[in-house]
C-alpha positions as CSV (number, residue, x, y, z in Angstrom):
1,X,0.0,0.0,0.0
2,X,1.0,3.5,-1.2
3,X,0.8,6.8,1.5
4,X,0.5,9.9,-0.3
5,X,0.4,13.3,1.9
6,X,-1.0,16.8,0.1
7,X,-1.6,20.2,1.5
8,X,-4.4,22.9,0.7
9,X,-5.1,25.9,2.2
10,X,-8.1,27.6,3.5
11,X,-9.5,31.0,3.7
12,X,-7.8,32.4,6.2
13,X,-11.8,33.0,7.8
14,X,-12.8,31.9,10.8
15,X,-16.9,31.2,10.0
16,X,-15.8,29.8,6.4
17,X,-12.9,27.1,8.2
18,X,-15.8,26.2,10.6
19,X,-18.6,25.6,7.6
20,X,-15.7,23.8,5.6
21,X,-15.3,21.6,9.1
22,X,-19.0,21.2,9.3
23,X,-19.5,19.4,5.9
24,X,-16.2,17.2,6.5
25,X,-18.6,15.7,9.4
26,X,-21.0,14.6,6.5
27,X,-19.6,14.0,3.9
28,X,-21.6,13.2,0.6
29,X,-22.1,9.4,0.2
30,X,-21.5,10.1,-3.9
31,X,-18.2,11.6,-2.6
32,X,-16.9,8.9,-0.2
33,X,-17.9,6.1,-3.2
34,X,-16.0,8.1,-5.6
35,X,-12.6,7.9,-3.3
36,X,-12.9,4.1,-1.9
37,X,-14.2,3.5,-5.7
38,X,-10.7,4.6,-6.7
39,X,-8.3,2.5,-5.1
40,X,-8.2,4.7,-1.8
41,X,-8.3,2.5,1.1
42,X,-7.8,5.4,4.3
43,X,-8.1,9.0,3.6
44,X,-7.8,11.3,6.7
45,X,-7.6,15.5,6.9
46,X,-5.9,17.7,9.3
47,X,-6.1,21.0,9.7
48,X,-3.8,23.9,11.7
49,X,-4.8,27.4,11.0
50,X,-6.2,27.6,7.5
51,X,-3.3,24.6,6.3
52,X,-5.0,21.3,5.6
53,X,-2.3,17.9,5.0
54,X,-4.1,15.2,3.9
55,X,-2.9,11.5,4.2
56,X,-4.4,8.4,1.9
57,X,-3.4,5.3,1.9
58,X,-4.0,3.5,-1.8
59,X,-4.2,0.1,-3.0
60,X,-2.4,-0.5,-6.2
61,X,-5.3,0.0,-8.5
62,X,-5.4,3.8,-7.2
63,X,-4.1,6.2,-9.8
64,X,-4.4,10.0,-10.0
65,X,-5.0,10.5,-13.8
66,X,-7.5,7.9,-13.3
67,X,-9.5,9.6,-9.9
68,X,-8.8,12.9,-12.1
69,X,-10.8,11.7,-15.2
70,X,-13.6,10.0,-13.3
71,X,-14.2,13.2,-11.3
72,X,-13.9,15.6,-14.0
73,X,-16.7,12.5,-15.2
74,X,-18.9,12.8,-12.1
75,X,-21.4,15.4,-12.1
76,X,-21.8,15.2,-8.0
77,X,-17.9,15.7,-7.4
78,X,-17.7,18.6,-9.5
79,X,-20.6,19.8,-7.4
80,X,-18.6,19.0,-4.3
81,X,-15.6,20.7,-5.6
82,X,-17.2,23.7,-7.0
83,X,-18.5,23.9,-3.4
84,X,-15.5,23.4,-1.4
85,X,-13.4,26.2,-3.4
86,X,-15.8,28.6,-1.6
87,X,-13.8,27.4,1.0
88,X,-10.5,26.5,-0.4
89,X,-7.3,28.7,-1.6
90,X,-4.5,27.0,-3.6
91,X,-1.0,27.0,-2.1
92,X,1.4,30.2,-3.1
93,X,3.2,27.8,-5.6
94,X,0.2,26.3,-7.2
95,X,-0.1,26.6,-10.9
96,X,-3.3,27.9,-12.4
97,X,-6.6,25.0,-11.2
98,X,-4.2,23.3,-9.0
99,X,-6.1,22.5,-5.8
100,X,-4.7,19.7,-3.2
101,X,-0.4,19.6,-4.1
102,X,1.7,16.3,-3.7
103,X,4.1,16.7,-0.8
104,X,7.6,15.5,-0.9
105,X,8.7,13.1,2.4
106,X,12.0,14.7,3.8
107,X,12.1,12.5,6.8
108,X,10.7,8.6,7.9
109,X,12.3,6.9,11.2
């Protein structure tokens, strides 16, 4: 099994963070089918200030050109993501439609 950790910022807002928070306690059933349905097995989100890291754990089916393409595919994710960027800002670095960025591990003990 693969561990991939991103980063995403958020609004630096305190009543947006909070709504953003909110819906992460119920999460759309279409959206959780769309992430186990693509080869992620564990998927957790922190949060400090407006920084999110993200964690998944993938089988070796998972691939992100594939989860890419079925999303841009999936009418209720791009709901969901259209929603969340009320909430979300991209990272200083991002390019242009770049949400959630690939981090690099520096460090494992």
């Amino acid at each position: 099994m693969k561990r991939y950790c991103l980063a995403l910022d958020l609004k630096d807002d305190a009543q947006l963070i909070a709504e953003y928070e909110k819906y992460h306690q119920a999460v759309w059933p279409e959206i959780k089918d769309s992430i186990t349905g693509s080869g992620i097995e564990h998927m957790e989100i922190y949060r400090i200030m407006n920084r999110l890291f993200m964690i998944m754990e993938v089988n070796d089916t998972f691939s992100f050109e594939q989860k890419g393409a079925a999303d841009a595919a999936n009418p209720k994710v791009q709901e969901w993501e259209q929603l969340m960027w009320k909430y979300q800002q991209a990272l200083p670095i991002a390019k242009p439609g770049e949400k959630w960025m690939l981090m690099e591990k520096i460090f494992s003990l």
